[in-house]
PDB file of the backbone (N, CA, C, O) and the ligand in Angstrom, with CONECT records:
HET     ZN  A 101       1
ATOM      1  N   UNK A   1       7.971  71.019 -36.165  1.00  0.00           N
ATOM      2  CA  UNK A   1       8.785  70.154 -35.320  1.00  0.00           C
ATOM      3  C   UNK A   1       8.698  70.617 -33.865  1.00  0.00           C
ATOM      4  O   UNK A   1       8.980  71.760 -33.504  1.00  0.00           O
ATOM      5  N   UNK A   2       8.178  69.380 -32.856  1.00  0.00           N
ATOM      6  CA  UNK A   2       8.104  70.041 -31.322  1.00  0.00           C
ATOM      7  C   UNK A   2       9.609  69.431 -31.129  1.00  0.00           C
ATOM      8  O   UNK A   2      10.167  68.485 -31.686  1.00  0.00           O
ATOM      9  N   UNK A   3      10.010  70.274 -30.199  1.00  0.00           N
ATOM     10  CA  UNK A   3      11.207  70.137 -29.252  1.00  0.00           C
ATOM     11  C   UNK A   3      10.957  69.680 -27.662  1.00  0.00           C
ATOM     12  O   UNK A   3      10.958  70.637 -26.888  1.00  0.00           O
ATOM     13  N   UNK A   4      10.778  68.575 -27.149  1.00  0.00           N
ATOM     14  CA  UNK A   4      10.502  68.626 -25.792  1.00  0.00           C
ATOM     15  C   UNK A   4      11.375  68.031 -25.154  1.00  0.00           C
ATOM     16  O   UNK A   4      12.399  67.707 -25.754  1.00  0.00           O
ATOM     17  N   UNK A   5      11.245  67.759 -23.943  1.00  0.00           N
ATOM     18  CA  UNK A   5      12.837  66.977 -23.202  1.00  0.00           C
ATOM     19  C   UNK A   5      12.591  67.176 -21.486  1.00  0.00           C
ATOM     20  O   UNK A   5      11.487  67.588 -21.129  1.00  0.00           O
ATOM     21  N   UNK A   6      13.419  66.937 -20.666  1.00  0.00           N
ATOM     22  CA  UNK A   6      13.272  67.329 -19.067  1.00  0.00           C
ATOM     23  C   UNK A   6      14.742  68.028 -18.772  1.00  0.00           C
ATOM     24  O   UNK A   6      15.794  68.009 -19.412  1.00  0.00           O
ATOM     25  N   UNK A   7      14.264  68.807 -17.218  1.00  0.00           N
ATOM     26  CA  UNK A   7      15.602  69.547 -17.188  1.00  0.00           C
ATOM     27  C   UNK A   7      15.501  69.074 -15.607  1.00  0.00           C
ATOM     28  O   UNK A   7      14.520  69.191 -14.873  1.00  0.00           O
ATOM     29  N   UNK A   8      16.890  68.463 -15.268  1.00  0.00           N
ATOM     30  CA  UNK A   8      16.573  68.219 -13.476  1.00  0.00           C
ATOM     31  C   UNK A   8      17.054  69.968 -12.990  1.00  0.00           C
ATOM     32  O   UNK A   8      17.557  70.768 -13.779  1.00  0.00           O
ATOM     33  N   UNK A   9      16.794  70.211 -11.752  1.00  0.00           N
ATOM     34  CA  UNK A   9      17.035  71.068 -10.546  1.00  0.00           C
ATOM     35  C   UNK A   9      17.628  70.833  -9.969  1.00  0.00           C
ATOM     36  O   UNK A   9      17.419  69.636  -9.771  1.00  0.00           O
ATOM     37  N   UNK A  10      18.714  71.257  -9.179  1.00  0.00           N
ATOM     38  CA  UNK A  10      18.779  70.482  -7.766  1.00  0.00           C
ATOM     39  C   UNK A  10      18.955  71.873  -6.867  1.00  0.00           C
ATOM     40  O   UNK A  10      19.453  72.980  -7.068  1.00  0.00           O
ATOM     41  N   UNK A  11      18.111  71.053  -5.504  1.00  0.00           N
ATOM     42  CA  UNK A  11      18.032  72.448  -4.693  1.00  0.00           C
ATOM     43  C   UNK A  11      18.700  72.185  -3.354  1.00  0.00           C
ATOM     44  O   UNK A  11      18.203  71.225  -2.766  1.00  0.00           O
ATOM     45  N   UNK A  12      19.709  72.797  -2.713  1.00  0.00           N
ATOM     46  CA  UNK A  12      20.307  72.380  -1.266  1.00  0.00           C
ATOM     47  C   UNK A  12      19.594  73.249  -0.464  1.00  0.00           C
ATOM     48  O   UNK A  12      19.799  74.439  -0.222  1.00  0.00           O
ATOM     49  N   UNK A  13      18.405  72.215   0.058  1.00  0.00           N
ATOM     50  CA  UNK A  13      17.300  73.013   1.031  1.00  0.00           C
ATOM     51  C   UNK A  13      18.190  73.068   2.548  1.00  0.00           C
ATOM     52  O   UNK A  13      18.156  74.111   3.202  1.00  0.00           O
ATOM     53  N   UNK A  14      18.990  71.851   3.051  1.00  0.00           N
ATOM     54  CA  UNK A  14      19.516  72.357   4.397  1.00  0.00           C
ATOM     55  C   UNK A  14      20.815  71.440   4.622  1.00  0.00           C
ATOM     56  O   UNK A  14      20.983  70.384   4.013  1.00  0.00           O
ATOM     57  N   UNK A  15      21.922  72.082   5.785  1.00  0.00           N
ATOM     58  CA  UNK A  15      22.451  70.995   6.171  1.00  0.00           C
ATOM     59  C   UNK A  15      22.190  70.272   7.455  1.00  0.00           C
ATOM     60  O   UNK A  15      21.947  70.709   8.580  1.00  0.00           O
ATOM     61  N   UNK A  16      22.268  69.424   7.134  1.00  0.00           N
ATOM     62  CA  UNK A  16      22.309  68.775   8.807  1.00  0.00           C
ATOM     63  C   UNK A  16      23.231  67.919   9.358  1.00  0.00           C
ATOM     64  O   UNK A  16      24.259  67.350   8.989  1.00  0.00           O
ATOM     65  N   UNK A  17      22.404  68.013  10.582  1.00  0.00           N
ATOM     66  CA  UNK A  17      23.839  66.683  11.436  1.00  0.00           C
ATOM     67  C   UNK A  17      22.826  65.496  11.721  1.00  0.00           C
ATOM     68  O   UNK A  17      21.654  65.559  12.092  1.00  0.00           O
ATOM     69  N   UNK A  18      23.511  64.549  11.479  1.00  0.00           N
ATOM     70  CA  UNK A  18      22.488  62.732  11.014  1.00  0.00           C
ATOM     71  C   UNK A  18      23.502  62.047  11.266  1.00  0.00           C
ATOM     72  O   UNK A  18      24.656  62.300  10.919  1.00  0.00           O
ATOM     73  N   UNK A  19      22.936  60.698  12.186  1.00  0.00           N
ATOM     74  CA  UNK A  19      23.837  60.166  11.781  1.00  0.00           C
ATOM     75  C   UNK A  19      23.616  59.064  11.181  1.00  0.00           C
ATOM     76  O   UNK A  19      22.692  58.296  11.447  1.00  0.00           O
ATOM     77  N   UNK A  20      24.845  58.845   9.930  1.00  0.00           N
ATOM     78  CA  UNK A  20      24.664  58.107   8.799  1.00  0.00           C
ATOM     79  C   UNK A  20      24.400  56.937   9.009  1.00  0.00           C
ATOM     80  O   UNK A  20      24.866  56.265   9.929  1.00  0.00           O
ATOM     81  N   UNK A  21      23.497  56.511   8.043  1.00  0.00           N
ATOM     82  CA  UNK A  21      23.170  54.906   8.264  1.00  0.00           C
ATOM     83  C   UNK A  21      24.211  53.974   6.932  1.00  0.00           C
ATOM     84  O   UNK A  21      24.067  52.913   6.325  1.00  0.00           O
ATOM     85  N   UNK A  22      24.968  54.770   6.945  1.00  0.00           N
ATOM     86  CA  UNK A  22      25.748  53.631   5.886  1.00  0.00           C
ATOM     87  C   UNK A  22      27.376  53.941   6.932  1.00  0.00           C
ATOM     88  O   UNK A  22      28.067  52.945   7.150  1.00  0.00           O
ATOM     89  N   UNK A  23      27.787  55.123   7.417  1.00  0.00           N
ATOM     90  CA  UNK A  23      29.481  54.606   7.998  1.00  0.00           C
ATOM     91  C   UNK A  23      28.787  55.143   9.366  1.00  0.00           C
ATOM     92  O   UNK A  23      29.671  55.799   9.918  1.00  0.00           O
ATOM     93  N   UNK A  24      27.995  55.163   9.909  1.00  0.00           N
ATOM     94  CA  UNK A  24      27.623  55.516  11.049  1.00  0.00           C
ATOM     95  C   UNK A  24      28.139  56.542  11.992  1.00  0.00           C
ATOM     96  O   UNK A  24      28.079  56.377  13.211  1.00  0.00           O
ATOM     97  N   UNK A  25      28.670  57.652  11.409  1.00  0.00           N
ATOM     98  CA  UNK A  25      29.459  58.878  11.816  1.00  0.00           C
ATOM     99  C   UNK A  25      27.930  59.638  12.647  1.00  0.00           C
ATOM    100  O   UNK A  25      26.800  59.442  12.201  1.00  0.00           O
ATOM    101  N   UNK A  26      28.078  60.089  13.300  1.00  0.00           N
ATOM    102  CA  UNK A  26      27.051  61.477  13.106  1.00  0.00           C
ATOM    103  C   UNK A  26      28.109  62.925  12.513  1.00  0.00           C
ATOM    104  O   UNK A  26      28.988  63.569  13.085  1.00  0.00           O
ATOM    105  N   UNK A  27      27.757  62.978  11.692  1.00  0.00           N
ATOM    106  CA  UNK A  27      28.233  63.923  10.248  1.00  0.00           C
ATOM    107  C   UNK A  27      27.455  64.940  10.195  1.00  0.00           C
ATOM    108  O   UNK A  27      26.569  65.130  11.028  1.00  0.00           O
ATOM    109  N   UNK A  28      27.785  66.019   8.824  1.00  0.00           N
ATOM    110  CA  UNK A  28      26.810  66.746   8.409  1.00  0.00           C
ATOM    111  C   UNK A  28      26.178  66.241   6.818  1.00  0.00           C
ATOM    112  O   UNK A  28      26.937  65.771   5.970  1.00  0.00           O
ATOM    113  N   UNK A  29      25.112  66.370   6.644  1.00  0.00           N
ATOM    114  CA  UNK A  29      24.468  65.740   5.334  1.00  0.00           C
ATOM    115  C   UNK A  29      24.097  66.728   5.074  1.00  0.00           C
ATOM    116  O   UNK A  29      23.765  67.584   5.895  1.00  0.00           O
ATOM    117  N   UNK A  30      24.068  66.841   3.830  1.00  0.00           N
ATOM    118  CA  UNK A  30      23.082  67.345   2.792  1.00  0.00           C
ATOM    119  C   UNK A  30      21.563  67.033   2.390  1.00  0.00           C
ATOM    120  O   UNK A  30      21.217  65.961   1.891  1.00  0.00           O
ATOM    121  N   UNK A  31      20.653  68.154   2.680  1.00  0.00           N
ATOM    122  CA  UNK A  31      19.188  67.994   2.492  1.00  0.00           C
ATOM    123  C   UNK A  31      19.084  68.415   1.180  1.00  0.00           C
ATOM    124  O   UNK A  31      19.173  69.612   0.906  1.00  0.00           O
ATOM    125  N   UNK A  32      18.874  67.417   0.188  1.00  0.00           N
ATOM    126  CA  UNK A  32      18.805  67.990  -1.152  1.00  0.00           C
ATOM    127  C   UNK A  32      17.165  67.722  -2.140  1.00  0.00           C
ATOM    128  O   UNK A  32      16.724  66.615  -1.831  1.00  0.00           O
ATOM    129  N   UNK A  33      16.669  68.107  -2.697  1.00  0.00           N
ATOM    130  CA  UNK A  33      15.494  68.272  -3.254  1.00  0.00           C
ATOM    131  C   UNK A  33      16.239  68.518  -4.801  1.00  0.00           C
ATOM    132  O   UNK A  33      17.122  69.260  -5.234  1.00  0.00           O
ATOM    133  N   UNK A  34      15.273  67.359  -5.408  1.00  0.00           N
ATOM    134  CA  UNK A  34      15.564  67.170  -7.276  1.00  0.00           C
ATOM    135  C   UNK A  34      14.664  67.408  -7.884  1.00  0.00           C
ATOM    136  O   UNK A  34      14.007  66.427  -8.231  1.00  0.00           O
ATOM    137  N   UNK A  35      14.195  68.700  -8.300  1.00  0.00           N
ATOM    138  CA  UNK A  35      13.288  68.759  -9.631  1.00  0.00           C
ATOM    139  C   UNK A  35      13.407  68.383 -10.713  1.00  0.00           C
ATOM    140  O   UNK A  35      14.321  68.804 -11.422  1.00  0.00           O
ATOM    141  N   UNK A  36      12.398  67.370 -11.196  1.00  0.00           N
ATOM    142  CA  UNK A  36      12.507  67.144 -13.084  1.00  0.00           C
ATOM    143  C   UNK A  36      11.294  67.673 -13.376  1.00  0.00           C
ATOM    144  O   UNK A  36      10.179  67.463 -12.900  1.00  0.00           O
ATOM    145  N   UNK A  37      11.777  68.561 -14.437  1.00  0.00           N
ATOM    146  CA  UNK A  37      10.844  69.660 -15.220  1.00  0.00           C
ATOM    147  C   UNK A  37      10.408  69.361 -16.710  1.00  0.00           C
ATOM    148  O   UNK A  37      11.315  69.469 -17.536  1.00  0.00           O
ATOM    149  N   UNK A  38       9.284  69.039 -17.134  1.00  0.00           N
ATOM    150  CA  UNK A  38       8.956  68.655 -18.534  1.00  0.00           C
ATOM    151  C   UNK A  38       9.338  70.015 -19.129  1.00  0.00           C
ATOM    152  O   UNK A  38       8.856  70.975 -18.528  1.00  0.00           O
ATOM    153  N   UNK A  39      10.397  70.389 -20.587  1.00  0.00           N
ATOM    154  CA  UNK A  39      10.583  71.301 -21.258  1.00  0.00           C
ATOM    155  C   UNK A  39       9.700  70.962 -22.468  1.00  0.00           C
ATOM    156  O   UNK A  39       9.198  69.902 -22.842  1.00  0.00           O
ATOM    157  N   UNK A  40       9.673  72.488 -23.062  1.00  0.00           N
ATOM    158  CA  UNK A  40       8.904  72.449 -24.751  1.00  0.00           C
ATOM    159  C   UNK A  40       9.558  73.323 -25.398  1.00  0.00           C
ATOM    160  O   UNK A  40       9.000  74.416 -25.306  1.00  0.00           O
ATOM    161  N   UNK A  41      10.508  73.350 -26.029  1.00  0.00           N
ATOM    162  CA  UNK A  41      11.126  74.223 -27.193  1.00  0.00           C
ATOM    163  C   UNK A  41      12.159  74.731 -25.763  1.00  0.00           C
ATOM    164  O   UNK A  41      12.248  75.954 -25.661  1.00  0.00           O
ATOM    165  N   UNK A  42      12.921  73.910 -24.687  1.00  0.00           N
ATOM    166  CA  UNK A  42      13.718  74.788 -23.769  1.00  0.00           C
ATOM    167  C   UNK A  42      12.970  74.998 -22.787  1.00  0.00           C
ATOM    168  O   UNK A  42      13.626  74.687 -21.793  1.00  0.00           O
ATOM    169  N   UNK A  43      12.193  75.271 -22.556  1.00  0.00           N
ATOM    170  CA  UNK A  43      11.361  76.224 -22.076  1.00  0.00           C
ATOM    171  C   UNK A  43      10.497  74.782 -20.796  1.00  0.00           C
ATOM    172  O   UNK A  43       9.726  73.853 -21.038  1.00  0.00           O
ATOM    173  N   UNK A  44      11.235  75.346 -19.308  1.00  0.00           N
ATOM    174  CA  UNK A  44      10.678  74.547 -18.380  1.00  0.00           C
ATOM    175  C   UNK A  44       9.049  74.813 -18.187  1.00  0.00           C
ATOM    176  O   UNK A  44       8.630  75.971 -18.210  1.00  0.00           O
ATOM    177  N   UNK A  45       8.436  74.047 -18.056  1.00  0.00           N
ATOM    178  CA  UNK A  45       6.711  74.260 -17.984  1.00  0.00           C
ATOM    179  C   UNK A  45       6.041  73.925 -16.916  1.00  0.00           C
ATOM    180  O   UNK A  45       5.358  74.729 -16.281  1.00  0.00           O
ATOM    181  N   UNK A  46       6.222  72.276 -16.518  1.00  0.00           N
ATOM    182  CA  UNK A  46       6.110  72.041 -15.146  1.00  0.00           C
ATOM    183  C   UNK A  46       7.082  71.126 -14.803  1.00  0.00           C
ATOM    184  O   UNK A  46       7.771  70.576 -15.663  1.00  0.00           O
ATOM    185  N   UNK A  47       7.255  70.816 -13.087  1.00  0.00           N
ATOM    186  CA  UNK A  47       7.678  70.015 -12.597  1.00  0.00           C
ATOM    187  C   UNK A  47       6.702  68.516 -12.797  1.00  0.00           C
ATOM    188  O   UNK A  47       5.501  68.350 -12.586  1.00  0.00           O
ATOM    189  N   UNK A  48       7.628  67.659 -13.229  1.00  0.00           N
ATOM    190  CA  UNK A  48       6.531  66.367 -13.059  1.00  0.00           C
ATOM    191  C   UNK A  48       7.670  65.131 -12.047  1.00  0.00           C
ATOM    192  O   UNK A  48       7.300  64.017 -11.678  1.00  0.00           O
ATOM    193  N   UNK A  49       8.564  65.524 -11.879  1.00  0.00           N
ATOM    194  CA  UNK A  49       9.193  64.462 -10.530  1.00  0.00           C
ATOM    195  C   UNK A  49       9.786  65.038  -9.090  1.00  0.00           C
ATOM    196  O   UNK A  49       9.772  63.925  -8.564  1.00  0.00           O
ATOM    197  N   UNK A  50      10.059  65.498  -8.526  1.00  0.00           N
ATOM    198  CA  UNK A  50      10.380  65.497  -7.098  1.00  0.00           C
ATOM    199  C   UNK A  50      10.426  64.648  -6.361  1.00  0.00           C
ATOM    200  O   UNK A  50       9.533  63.842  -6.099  1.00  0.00           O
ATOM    201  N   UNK A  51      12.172  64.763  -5.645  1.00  0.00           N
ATOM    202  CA  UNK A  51      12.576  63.635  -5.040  1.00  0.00           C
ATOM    203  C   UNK A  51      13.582  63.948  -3.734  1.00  0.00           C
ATOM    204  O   UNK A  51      14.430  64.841  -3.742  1.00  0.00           O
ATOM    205  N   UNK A  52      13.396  63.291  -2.920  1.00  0.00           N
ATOM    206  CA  UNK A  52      13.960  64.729  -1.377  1.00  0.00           C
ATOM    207  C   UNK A  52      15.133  63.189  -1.357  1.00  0.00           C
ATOM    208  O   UNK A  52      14.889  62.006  -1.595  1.00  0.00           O
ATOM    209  N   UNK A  53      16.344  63.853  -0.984  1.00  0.00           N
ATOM    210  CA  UNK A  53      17.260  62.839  -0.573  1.00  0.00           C
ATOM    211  C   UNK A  53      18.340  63.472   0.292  1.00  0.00           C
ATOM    212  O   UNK A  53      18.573  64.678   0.213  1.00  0.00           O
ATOM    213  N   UNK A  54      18.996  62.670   1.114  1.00  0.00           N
ATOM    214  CA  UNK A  54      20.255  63.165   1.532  1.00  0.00           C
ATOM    215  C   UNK A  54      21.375  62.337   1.239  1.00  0.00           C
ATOM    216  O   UNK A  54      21.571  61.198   0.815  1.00  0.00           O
ATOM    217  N   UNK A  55      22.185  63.536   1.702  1.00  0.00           N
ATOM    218  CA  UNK A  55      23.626  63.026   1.699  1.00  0.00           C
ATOM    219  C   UNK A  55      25.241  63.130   2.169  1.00  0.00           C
ATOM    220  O   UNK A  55      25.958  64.077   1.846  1.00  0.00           O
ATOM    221  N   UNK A  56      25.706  61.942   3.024  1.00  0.00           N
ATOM    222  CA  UNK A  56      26.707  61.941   3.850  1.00  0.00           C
ATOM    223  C   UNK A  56      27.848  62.378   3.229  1.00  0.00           C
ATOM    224  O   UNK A  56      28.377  61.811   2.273  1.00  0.00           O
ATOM    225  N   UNK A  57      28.383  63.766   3.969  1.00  0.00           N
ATOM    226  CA  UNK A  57      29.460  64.211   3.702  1.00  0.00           C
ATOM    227  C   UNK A  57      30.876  63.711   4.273  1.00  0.00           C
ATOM    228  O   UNK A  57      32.034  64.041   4.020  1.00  0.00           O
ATOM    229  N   UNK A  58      30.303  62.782   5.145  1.00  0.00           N
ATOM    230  CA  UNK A  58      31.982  62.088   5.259  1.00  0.00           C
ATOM    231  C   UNK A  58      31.961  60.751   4.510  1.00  0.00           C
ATOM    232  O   UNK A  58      33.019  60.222   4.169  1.00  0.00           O
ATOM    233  N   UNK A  59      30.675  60.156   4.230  1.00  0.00           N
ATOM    234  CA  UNK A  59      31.271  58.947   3.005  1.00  0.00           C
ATOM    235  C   UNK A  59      30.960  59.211   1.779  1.00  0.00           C
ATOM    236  O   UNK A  59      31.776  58.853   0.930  1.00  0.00           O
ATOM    237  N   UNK A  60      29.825  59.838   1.368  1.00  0.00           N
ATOM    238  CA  UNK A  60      29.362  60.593   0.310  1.00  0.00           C
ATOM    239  C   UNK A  60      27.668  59.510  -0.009  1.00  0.00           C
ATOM    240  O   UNK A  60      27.021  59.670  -1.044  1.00  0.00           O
ATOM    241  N   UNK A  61      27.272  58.567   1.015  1.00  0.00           N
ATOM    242  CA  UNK A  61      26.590  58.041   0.418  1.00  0.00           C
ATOM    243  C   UNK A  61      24.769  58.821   0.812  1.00  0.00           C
ATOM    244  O   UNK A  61      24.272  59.470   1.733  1.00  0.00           O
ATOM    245  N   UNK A  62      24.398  58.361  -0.263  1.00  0.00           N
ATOM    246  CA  UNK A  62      23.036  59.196  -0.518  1.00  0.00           C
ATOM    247  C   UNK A  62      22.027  57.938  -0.156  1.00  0.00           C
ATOM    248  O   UNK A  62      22.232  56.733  -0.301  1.00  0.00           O
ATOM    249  N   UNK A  63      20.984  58.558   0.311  1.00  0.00           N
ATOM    250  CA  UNK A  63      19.937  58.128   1.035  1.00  0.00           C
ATOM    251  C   UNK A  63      18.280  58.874   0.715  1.00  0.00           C
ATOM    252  O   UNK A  63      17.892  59.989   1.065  1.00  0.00           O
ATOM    253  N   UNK A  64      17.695  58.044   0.106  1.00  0.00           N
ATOM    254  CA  UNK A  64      16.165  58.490  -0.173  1.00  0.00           C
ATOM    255  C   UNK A  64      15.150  58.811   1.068  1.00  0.00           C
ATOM    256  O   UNK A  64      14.965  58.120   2.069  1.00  0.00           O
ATOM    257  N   UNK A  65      14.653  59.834   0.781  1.00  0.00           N
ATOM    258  CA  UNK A  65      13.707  60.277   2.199  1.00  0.00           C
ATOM    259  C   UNK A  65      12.339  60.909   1.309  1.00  0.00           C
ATOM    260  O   UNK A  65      12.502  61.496   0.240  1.00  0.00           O
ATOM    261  N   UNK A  66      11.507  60.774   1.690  1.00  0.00           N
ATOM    262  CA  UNK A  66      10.169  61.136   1.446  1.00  0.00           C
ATOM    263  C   UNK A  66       9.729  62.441   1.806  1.00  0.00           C
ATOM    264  O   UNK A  66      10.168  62.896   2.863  1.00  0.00           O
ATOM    265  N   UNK A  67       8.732  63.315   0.943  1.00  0.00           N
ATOM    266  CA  UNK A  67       8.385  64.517   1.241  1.00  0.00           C
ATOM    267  C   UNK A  67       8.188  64.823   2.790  1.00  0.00           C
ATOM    268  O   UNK A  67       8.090  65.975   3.215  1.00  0.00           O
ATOM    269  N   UNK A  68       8.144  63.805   3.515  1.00  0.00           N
ATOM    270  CA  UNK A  68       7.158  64.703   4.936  1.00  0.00           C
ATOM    271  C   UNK A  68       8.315  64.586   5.465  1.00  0.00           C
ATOM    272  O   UNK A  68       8.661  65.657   5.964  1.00  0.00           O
ATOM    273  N   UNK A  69       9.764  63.027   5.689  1.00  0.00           N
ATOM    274  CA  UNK A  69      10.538  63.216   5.575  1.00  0.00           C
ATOM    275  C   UNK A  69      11.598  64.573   5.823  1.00  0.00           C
ATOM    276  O   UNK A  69      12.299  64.970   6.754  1.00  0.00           O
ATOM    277  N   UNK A  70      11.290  65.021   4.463  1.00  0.00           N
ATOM    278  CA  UNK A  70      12.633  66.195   4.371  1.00  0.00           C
ATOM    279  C   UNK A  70      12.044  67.146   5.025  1.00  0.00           C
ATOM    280  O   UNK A  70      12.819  67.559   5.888  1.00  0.00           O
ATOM    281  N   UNK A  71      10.755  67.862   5.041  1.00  0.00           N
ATOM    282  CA  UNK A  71       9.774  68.584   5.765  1.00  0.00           C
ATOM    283  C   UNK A  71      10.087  68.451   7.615  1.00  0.00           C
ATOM    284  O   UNK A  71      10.219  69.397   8.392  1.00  0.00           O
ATOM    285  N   UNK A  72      10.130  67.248   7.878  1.00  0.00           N
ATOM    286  CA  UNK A  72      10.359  67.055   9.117  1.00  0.00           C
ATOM    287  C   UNK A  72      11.880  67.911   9.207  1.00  0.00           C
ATOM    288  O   UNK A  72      12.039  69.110   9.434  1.00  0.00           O
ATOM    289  N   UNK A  73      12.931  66.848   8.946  1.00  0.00           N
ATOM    290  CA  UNK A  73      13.950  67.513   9.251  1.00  0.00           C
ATOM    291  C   UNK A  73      14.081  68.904   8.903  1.00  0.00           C
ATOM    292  O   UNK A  73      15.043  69.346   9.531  1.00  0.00           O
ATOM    293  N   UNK A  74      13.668  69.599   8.346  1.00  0.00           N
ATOM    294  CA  UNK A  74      14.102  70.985   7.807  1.00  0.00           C
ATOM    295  C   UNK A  74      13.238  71.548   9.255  1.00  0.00           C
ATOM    296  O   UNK A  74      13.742  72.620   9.592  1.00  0.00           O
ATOM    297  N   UNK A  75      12.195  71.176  10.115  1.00  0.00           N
ATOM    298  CA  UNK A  75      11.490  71.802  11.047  1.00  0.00           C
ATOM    299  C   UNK A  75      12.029  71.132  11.965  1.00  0.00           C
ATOM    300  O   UNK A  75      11.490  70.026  12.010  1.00  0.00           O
ATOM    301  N   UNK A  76      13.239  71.300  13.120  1.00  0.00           N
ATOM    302  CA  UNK A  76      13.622  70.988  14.080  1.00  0.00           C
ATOM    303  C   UNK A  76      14.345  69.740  14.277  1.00  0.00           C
ATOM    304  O   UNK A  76      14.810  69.461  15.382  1.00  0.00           O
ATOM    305  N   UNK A  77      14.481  68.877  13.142  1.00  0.00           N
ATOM    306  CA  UNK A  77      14.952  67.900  13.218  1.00  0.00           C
ATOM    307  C   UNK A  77      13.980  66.571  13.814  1.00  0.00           C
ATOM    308  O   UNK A  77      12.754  66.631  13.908  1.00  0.00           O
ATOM    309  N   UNK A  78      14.683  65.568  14.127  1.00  0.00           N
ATOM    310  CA  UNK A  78      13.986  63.844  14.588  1.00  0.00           C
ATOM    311  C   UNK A  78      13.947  64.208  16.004  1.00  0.00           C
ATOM    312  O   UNK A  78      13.048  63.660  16.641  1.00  0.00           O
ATOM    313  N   UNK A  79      14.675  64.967  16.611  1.00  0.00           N
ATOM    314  CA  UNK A  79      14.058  65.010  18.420  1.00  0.00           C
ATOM    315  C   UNK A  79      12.172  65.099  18.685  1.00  0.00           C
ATOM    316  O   UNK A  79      11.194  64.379  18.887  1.00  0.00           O
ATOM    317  N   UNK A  80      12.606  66.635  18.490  1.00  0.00           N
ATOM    318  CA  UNK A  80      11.526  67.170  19.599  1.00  0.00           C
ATOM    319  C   UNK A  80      11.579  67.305  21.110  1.00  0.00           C
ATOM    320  O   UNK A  80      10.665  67.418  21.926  1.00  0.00           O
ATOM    321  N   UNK A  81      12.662  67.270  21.235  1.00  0.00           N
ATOM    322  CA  UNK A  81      13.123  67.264  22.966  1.00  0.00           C
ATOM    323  C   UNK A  81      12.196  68.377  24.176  1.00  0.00           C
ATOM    324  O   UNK A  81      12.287  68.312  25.402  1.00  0.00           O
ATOM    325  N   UNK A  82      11.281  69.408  23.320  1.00  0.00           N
ATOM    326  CA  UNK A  82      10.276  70.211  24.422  1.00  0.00           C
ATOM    327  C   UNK A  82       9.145  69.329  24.116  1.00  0.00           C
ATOM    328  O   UNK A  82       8.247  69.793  24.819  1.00  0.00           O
ATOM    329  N   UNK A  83       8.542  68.067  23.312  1.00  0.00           N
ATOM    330  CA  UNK A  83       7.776  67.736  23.534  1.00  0.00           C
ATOM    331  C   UNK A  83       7.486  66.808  25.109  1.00  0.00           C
ATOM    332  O   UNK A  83       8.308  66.231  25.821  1.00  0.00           O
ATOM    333  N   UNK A  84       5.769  66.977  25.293  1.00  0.00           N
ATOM    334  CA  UNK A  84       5.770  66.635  26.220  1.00  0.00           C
ATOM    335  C   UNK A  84       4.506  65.555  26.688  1.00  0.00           C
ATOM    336  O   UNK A  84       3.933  65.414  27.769  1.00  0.00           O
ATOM    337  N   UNK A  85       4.365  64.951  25.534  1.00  0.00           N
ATOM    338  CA  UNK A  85       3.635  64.282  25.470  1.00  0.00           C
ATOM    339  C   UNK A  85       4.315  62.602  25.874  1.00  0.00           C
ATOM    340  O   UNK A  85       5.449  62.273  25.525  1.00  0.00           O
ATOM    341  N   UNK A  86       3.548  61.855  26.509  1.00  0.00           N
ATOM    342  CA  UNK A  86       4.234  60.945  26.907  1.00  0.00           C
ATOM    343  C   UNK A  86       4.338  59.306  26.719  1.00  0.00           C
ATOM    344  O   UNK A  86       3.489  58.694  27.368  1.00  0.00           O
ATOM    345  N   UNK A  87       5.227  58.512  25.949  1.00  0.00           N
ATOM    346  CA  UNK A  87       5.451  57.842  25.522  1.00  0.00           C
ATOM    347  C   UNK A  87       5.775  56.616  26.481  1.00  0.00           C
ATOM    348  O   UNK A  87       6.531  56.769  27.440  1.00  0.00           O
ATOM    349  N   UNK A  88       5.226  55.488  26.213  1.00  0.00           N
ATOM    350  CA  UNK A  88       5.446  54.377  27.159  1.00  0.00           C
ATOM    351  C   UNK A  88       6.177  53.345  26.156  1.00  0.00           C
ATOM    352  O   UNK A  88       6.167  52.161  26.494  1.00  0.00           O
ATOM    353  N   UNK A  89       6.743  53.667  25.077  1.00  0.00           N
ATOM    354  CA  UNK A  89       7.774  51.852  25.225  1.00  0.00           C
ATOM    355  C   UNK A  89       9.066  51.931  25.776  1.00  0.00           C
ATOM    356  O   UNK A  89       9.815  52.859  26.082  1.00  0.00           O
ATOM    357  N   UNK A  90       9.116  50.844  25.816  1.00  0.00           N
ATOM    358  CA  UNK A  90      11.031  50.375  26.499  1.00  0.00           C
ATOM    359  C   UNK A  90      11.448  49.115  25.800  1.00  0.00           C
ATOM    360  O   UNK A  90      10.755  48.136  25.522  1.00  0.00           O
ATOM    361  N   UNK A  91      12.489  49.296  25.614  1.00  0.00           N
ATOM    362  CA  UNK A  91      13.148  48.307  24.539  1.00  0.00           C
ATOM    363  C   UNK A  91      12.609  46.942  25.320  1.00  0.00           C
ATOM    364  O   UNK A  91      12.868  45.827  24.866  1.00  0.00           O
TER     365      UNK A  91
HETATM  366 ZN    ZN A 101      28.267  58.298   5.919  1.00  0.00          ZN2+
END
């Protein structure tokens, strides 16, 4: 008899300050990362889902973000304010 099954993770990679696109606070969120792990007899073996999301701590609502996504924010955030490369639109 095999035993197999999945086990999620969850990992709180960072917090940040965002501001929310559902109550429009600038808040602090949660940078969270979800491993689902294929098990065999218990026993985690590999990861087969990963899923980067955040989430607003003053409404609680959660928001899907993509690997490069969470990568970004965890490295300096959406500015870049010493960049100096130069951008021409205007609303
Ligand atoms: Zn919110």
């Amino acid at each position: 008899m095999i035993i197999f099954g999945t086990k999620g993770y969850l990992y709180q990679l960072a917090i940040l300050t965002l501001v929310c696109g559902h109550c429009g606070n600038p808040s602090a969120h949660a940078l969270r990362k979800r491993v689902t792990k294929f098990t065999l007899f218990f026993v985690p073996l590999f990861p087969f889902s990963t899923k980067y999301q955040t989430q607003c701590t003053f409404c609680g609502a959660e928001q899907k973000v993509t690997k490069e996504q969470a990568e970004q924010l965890q490295h300096g955030g959406a500015g870049g304010q010493a960049n100096t490369q130069q951008q021409s639109y205007r609303p």
